[in-house]
C-alpha positions in Angstrom: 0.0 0.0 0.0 1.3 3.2 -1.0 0.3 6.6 1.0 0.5 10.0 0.0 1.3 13.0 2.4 -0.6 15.5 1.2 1.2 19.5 1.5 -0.7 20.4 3.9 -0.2 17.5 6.2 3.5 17.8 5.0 3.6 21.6 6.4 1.9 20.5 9.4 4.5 17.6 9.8 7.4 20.1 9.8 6.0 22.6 12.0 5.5 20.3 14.8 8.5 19.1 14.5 10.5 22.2 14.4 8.5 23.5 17.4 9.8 19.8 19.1 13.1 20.7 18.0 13.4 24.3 18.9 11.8 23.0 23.1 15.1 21.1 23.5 17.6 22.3 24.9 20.9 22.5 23.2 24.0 25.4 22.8 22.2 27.2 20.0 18.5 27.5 21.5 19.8 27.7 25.6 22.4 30.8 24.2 19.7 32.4 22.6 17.4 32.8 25.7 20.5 33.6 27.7 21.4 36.6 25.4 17.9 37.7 25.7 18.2 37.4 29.5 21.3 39.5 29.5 19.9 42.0 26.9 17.0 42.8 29.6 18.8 41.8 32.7 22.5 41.9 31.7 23.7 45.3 33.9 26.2 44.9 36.8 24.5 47.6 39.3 25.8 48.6 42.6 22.7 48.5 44.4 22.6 52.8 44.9 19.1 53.2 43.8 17.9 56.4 45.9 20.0 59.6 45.8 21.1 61.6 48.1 23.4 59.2 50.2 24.0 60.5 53.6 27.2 59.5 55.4 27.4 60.1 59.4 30.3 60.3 61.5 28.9 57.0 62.8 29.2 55.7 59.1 33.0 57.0 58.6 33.6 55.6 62.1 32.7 52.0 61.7 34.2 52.4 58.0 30.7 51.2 56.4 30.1 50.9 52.5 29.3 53.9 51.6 31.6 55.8 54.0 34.1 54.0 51.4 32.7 54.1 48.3 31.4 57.7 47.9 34.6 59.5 48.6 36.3 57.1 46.0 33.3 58.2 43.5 34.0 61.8 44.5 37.4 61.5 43.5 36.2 60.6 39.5 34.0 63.0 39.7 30.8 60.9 39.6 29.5 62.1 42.7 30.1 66.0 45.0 29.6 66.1 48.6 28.3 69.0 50.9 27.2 69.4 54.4 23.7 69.0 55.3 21.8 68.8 58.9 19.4 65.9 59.3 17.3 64.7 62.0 17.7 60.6 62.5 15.1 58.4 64.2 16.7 56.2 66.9 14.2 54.5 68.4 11.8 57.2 69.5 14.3 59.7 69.7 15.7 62.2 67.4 19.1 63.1 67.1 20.0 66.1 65.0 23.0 66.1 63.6 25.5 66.9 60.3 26.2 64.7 57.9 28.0 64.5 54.6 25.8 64.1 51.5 26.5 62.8 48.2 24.7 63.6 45.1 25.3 62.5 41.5 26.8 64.8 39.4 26.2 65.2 35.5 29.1 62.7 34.7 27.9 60.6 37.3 24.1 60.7 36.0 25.2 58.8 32.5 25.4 55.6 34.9 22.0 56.1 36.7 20.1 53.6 34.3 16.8 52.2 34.7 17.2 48.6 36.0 13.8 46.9 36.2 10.8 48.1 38.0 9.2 48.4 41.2 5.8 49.4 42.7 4.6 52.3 43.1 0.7 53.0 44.2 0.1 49.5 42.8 1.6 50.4 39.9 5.3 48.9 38.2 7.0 51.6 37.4 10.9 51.7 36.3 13.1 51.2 38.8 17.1 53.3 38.3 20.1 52.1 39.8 23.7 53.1 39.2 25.2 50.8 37.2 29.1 50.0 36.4 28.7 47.5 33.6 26.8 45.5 30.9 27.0 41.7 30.7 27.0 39.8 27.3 26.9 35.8 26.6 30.3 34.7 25.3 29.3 31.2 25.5 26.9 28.4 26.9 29.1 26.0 28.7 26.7 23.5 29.5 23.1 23.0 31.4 21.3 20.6 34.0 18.0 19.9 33.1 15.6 19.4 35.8 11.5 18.8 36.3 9.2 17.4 33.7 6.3 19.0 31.3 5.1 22.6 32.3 7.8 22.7 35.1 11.0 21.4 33.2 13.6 24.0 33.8 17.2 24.0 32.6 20.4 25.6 34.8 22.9 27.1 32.2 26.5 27.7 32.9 27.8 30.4 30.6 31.0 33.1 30.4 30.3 36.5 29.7 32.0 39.5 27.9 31.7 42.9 30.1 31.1 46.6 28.7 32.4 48.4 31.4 32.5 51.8 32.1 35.7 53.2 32.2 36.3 54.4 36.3 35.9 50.4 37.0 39.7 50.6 36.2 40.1 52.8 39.0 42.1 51.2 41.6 40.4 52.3 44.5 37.5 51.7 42.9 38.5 47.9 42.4 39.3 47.7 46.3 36.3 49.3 47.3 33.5 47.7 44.9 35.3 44.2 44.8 32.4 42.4 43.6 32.5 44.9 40.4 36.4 44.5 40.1 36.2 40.5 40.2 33.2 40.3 37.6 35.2 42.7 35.4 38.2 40.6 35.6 36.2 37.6 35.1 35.0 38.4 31.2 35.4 35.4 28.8 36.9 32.6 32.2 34.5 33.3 34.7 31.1 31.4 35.0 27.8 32.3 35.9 24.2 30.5 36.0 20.7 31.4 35.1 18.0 28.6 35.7 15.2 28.8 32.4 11.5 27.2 32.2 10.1 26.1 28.9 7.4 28.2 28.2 6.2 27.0 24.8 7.5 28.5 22.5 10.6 29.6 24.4 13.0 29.2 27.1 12.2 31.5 30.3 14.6 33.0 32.8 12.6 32.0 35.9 13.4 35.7 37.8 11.4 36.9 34.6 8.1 34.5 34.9 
């Protein structure tokens, strides 16, 4: 008995199968949704979302972060400094006292960026941080699959390539942001992961679902 596939069954055919193909996960299809991932998600940010940052004596003291940090950022010229007078809560009680207070500057303001979203009156609404880098894929090293069906989720190692901005050369800026400094120095050896859910017809970051 001879049978004959008719076009439309033959188009059909190939569809479904390259919809198959295109849910498993292999170099090509897992590095496609991790470029996408960085393309949205990609920026190395230093967690500085609301400006002015005010620095106490108490802060310069103890040598906290940002005791450390802003004066290196002053130094660039990313961020100025003045004195301002405050009034700080400590339980129940107000203490009034000077502090130093950093604001970005204009040079600094080229690396205030938005960097997702948050709520606002219910709302999402974009969300800035100030930001050192950009992250791209230089490779998918390899994945672990795990889960079956809706929840089947893939763990992909990958290196990156960094577009930095140029004062994350900055010595003291390498001793004082080390995080930065080592992610920098890790372009093209390093690895990072990002776990992905199949969500026909594409892979997912699961931070993005």
């Amino acid at each position: 008995m001879k049978t004959t596939l008719s076009a439309a069954a033959l188009a059909a055919a190939l569809a479904l199968s390259a919809c198959s193909h295109t849910s498993e996960p292999n170099a090509e299809v897992l590095g496609a949704a991790t470029q996408k991932y960085l393309a949205d998600r990609g920026d190395l940010c230093l967690g500085k979302s609301r400006w002015p940052i005010d620095v106490t004596q108490h802060d310069i003291d103890v040598g906290s972060r940002d005791a450390r940090q802003m004066p290196a950022l002053e130094r660039l010229g990313l961020v100025a400094s003045g004195v301002a007078e405050v009034d700080v809560d400590d339980e129940g009680t107000l203490h009034h006292m000077k502090v130093r207070r950093f604001d970005l500057t204009d040079a600094g303001r080229k690396f205030y960026i938005v960097h997702g979203t948050m709520n606002q009156g219910g709302k999402p609404v974009p969300a800035h941080d100030f930001c050192a880098a950009h992250l791209t894929l230089d490779k998918v090293v390899g994945w672990k699959l795990n889960g079956q069906g809706a929840q089947r989720q893939a763990v992909v190692s990958y290196t990156y390539q960094v577009e930095a901005a140029p004062w994350t050369q900055d010595s003291e800026i390498q001793q004082v942001f080390p995080v930065v400094a080592g992610v920098v120095h890790g372009a093209g050896k390093a690895q990072l992961q990002e776990t992905f859910q199949w969500r026909d017809p594409q892979w997912v970051a699961v931070d993005q679902l």
